[in-house]
C-alpha atoms as one frame of an Amber mdcrd trajectory, in Angstrom:
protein
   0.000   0.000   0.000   1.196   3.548  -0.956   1.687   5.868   2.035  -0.076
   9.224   1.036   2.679  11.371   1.059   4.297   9.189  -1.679   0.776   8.923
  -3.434   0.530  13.102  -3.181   4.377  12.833  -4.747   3.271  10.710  -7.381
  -0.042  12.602  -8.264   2.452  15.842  -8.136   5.162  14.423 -10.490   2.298
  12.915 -13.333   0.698  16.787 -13.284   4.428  18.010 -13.999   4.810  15.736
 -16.509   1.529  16.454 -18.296   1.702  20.371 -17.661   5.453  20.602 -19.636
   3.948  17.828 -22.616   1.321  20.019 -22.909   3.377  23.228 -22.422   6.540
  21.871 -24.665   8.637  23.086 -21.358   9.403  23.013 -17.979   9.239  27.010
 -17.855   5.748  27.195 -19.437   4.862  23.655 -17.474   6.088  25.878 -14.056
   4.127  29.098 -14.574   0.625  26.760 -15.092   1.365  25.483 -11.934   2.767
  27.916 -10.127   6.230  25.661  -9.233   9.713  26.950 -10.183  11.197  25.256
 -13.455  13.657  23.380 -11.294  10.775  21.813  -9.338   8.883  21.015 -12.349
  11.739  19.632 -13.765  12.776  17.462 -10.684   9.126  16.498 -10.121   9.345
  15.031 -13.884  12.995  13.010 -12.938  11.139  11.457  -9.701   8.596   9.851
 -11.899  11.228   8.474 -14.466  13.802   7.258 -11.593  10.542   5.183 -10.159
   9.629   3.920 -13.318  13.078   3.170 -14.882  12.110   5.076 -17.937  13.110
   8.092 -19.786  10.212   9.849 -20.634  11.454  13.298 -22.090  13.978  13.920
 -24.001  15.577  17.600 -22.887  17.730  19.954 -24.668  18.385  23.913 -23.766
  15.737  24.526 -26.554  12.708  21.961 -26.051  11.317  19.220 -24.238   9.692
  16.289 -26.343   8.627  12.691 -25.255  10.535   9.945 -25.918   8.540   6.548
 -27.357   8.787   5.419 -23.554   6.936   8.632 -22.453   4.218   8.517 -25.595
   3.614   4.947 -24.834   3.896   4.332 -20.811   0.610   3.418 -18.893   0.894
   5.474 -15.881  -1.505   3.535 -13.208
């Protein structure tokens, strides 16, 4: 069973990850949710480290999903 502090984590890191797809950035992603870029951005790395999966690719110019992150089923 998930505790609810890791449950609020993980609810926290899939809205990150959503917010910069749908943003094409962490800076965009950041000022929809009111989060720095760095926390979007780390929020995004905690769901890939507990999934073992890359899901965006990131250069200095844009963020776009890899074929992991286009075709994981988040549950």
């Amino acid at each position: 069973m998930m505790s609810s502090i890791s449950h609020l984590e993980s609810l926290s890191g899939l809205s990150a990850f959503v917010a910069t797809v749908e943003a094409g950035g962490f800076a965009p992603a950041a000022r929809r949710l009111g989060l720095s870029p760095s926390a979007v951005g780390k929020a995004v790395a905690r769901v890939e480290a507990r999934l073992g999966l890359r899901l965006l690719n990131r250069t200095t110019r844009q963020v776009v999903m890899t074929f992991e992150g286009e075709h994981v089923e988040l549950r």
